[in-house]
C-alpha positions as CSV (number, residue, x, y, z in Angstrom):
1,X,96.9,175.7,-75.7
2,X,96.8,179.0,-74.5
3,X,96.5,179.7,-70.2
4,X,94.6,183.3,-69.1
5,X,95.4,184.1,-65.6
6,X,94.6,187.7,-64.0
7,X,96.9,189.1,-60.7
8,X,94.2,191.0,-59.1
9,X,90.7,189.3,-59.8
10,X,88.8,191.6,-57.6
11,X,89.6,194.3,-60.8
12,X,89.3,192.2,-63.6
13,X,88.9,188.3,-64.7
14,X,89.6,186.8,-67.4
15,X,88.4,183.6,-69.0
16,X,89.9,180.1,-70.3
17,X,88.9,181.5,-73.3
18,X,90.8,185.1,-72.8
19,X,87.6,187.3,-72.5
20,X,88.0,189.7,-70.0
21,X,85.6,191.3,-67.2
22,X,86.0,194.4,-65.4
23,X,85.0,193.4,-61.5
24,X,86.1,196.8,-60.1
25,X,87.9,200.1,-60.5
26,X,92.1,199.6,-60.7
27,X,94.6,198.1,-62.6
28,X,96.4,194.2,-63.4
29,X,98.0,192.4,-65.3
30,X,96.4,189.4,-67.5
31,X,99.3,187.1,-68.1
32,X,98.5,184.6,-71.7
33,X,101.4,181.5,-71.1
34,X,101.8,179.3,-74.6
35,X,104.1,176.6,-74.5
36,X,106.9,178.5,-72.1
37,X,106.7,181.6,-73.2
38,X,104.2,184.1,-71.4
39,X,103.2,187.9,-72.5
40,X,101.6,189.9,-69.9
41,X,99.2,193.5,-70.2
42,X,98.2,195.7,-67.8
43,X,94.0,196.4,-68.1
44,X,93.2,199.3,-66.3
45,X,89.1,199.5,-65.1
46,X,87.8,203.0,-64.5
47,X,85.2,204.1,-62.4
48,X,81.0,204.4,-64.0
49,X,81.3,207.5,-65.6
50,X,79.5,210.5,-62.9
51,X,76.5,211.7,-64.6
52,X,75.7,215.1,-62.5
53,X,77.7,216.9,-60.0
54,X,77.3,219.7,-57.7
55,X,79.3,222.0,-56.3
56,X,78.8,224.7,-53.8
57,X,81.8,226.8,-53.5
58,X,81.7,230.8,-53.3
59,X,84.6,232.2,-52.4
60,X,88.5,231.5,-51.4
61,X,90.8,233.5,-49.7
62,X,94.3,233.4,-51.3
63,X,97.5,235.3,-50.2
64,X,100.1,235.8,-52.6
65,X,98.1,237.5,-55.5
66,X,99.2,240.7,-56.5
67,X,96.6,243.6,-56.5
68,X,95.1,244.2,-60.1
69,X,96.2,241.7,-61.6
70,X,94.3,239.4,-64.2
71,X,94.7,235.3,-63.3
72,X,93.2,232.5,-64.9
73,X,91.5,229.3,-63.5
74,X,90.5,225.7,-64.5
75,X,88.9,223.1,-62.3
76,X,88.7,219.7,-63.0
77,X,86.7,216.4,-61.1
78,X,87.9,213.4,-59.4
79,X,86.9,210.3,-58.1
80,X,88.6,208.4,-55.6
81,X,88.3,204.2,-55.5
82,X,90.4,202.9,-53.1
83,X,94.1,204.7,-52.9
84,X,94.0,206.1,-56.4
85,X,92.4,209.2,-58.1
86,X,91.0,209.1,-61.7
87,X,90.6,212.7,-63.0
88,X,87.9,213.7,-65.5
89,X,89.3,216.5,-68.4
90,X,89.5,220.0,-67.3
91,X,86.6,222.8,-67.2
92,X,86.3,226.0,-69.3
93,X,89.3,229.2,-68.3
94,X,87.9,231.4,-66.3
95,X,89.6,235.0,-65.9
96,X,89.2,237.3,-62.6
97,X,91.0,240.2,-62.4
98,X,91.5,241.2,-58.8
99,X,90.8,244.0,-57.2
100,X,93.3,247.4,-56.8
């Protein structure tokens, strides 16, 4: 006989018969105990994928660049649930050259 037991059900359950469901965003373990010996797994639920996002940002002021010279950027998303971050993949390089 085989026992299903989840630390943090508020993020996932499982049931008698081992199927899991994700409840919410986070991480825990989902323990399976067969007679004595128990194997554990850690299930990580993400957050509903953001369809859309906008952004309204036009400028930054940063010191420390030297004059004329050619950086690159990325940017990336995030979404915070709770005290933990999950990033989405990185944007296209962008290259500004700054000014003389």
């Amino acid at each position: 006989m085989l026992t299903y037991k989840s630390t943090k059900t508020s993020v996932a359950k499982v049931s008698s018969k081992g199927k899991i469901v994700a409840v919410a965003p986070g991480s825990c373990k989902i323990s399976v105990k067969s007679q004595g010996v128990t194997s554990n797994i850690t299930v990580i639920v993400l957050p509903n994928k953001v369809k859309t996002v906008a952004s309204d940002f036009s400028s930054a002021n940063i010191i420390q660049l030297k004059k004329g010279t050619m950086y690159k950027f990325r940017v990336r998303g995030f979404v915070k649930s709770g005290s933990k971050k999950y990033y989405g993949e990185f944007g296209k390089t962008y290259k500004l050259k700054t000014n003389k």
